[in-house]
N, C-alpha and C positions, 0 to 999 in steps of 0.2 A: 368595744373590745370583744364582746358574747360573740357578736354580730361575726365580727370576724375572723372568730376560732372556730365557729361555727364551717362558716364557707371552709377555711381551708382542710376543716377534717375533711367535710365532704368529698374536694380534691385529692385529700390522700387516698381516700377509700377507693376511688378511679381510678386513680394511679395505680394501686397494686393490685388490683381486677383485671385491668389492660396490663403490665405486665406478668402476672401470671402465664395470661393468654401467651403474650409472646415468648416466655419462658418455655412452655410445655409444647410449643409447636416450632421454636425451634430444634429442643433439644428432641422431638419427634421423627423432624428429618432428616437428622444426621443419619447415615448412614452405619448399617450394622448391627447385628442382632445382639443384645445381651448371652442370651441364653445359648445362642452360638460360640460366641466368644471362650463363657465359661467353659462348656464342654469340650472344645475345641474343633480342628477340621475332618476328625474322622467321625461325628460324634452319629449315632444311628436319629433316621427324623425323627421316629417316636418316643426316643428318649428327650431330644432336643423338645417335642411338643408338650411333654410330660413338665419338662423343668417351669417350661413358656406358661403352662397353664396354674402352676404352685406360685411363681413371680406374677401371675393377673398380666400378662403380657398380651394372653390371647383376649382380652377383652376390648372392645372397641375403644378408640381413640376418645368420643365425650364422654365413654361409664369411666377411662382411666385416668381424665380429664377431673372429672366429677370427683370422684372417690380423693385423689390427691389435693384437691383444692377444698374437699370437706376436711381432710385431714388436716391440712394447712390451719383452718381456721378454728378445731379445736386441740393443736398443738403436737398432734401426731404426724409424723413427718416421713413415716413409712420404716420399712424393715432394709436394709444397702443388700444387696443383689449377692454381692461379693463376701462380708465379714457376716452375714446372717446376723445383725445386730441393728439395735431400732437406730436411725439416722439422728433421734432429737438425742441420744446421747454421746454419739458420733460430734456431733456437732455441740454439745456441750464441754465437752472434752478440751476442743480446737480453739473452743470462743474465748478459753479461759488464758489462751495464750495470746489468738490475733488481737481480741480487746485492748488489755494491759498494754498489748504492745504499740497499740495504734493511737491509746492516749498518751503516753507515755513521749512519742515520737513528737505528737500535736506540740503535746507541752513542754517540751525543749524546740520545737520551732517556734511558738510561739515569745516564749522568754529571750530567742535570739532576735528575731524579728521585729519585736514592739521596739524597745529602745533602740534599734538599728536603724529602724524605717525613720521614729522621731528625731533621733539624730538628724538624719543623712537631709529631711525634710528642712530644718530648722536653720541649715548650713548650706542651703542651698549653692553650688554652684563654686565653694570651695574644697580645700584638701579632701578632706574629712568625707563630704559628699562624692568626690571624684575614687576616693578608695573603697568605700561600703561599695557602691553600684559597680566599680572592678571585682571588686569577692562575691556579687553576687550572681555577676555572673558569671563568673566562675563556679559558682556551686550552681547552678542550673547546667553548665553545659558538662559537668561531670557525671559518668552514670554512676547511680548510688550503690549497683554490685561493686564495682570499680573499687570505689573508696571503703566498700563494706570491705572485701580484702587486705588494703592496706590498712585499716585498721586492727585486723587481725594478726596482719604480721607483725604490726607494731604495738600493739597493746596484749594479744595472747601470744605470740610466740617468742619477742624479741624481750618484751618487758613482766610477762607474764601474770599481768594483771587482773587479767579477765582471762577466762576458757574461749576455745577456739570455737563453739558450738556445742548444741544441745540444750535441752531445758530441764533441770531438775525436777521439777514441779513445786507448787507451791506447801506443801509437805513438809520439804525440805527448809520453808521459813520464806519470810516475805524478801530477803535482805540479798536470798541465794538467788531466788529468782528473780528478783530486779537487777540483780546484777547479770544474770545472763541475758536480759535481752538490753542492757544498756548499748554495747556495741551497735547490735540491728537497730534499737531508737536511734542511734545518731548519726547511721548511715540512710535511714530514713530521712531526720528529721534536716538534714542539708541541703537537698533543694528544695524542699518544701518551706523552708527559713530565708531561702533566697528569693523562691517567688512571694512569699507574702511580705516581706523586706518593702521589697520593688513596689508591687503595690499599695502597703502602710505610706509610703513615700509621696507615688501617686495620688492620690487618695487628700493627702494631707495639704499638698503644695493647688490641690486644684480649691480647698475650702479656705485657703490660705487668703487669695484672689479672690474670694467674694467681698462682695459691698456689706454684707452685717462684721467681716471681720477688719473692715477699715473704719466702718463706725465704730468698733469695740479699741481700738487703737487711737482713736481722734477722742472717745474719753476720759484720754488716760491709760489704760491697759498697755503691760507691757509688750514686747513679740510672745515673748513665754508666757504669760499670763493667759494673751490671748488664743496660743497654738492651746493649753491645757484647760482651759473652762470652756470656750467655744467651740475653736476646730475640731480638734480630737474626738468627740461625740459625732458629729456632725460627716467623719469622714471613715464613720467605721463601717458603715452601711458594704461596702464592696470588699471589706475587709472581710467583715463575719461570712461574706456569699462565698469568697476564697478559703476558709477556716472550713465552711462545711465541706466545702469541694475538696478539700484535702484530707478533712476527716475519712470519708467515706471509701476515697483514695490507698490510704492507708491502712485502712480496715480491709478493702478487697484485693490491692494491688500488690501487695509485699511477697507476692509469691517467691520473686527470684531472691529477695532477701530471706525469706525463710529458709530455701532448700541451700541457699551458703552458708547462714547458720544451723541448719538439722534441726529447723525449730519444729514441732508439730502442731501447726498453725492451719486456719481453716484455706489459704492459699494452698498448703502443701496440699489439706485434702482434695480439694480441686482439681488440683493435678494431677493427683494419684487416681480418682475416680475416672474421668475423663480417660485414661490410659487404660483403664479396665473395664472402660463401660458400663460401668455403676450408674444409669440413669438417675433412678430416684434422687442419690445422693448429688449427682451434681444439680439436680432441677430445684432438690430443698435447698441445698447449702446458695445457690445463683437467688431466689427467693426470699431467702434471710436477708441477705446483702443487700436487695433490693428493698426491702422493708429497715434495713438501716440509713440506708442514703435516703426513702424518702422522710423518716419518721427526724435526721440532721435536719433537713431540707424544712422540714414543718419547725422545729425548732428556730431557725436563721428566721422564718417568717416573722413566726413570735419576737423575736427579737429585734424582725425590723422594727415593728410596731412600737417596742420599749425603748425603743434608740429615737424612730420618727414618728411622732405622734400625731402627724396628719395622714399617717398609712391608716389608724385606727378607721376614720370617718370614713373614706373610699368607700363606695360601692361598685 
């Protein structure tokens, strides 16, 4: 098991070396100048060069390269171009909402999903099976702004349960701000509920057909006995790869959920940067994200390990 936590640090540490790379050289060639932007189109050059050289703009591509990726590694994440404030509090700020919000989403998919999927698994090929896989796809092929709206009309405006948008902060108590991002968790967490449904199901009906689970039924074991001490373990393997992949998802992708709720979530910064050419701030914040999806992704490994214990042995 040392053996191979080992190797896959090693993998992470590559991974986010070679993405950095592509981080900083794509967000290189986009076109357009910061410092232009700010000032605008009349601005004089050597004021424009003035501002270029206080932003570290005018310094070569691998000293700005360098400087941002030492930064990186001892937690400093630079000064935003734009609000002259350091981006690691930028970014703490934002995290304290996309977080919450992206666990939050997980685990209302999740809690929909498991018993759905075993259901739908265990009923193979009746009623029951025939409606789950109708609703789920129906919650895959609906966009989740779509439904984030109508739940706002119908739970903040019509029933007035919930507010229409916004986030108090946590300040305000734990109870106000989980409440304001329940609506966005459960227009998130809908098709995200639907595809790990579909494949809890998958997953299930294919360990269902193996030969250790008709031995385990030729000793006596019930169908449920055997779907919950054997299969279940056995078929979570593509499950937990789909749970990261959604984690991750959820944490970077919620953008257009955010700005329908007015959440201030690291999506919206994103967005907002990228509009104003805040370089620094979208390369840290893309980078963060990046070191969350691989840091899931090392997690799901570990767990394949704890689920198959002949992944331990592999070299």
């Amino acid at each position: 098991m040392l053996h191979y936590i080992f190797k896959r640090t090693l993998i992470l540490l590559a991974t986010l070396f070679v993405a950095s790379l592509v981080v900083f050289v794509t967000i290189e060639v986009v076109p357009g100048d910061p410092a232009s932007y700010m000032l605008g189109l009349n601005a004089q050059e050597d004021t424009v060069a003035a501002l270029r050289a206080e932003l570290g703009l005018d310094k070569s591509r691998p000293a700005r390269y360098w400087t941002w990726l030492s930064g990186l590694v001892t937690g400093d994440f630079g000064t935003s171009y734009t609000y002259r404030t350091p981006v690691a509090d930028m970014v703490g700020d934002r995290l304290w909402v996309s977080l919450p919000l992206a666990i939050y989403a997980l685990v209302l998919a999740t809690l929909i999903a498991f018993p759905a999927g075993v259901y739908a698994a265990s009923r193979r090929g009746g009623i029951t099976d025939t409606v789950v896989m109708a609703l789920t796809q129906l919650g895959v092929a609906i966009p989740n702004f779509w439904f984030a709206m109508l739940l706002v009309l119908l739970f903040a405006i019509k029933l007035g349960w919930f507010s229409a948008g916004g986030f108090p902060g946590w300040d305000a108590g734990v109870w106000q701000a989980m409440k304001s991002l329940t609506l966005p968790a459960i227009a998130l967490a809908l098709p995200q509920a639907s595809i790990l449904t579909r494949v809890m199901r998958s997953s299930l009906l294919d360990v269902l057909n193996e030969d250790f689970i008709r031995t385990a039924r030729a000793k006596g074991l019930s169908r449920r006995q055997a779907l919950w001490k054997h299969a279940l373990r056995n078929a979570m393997v593509p499950v937990l790869t789909i749970m990261g992949l959604q984690f991750s998802f959820l944490l970077a992708g919620a953008i257009i959920i955010e700005n329908v709720f007015f959440l201030p979530g690291l999506g919206r910064l994103i967005f907002q940067s990228i509009a104003s050419r805040d370089l620094i701030v979208v390369e840290s914040v893309v980078m963060i994200l990046v070191l969350a999806v691989v840091l899931v992704t090392f997690a799901i490994d570990l767990a394949y390990a704890w689920v198959d214990p002949r992944l331990r042995g592999s070299r």
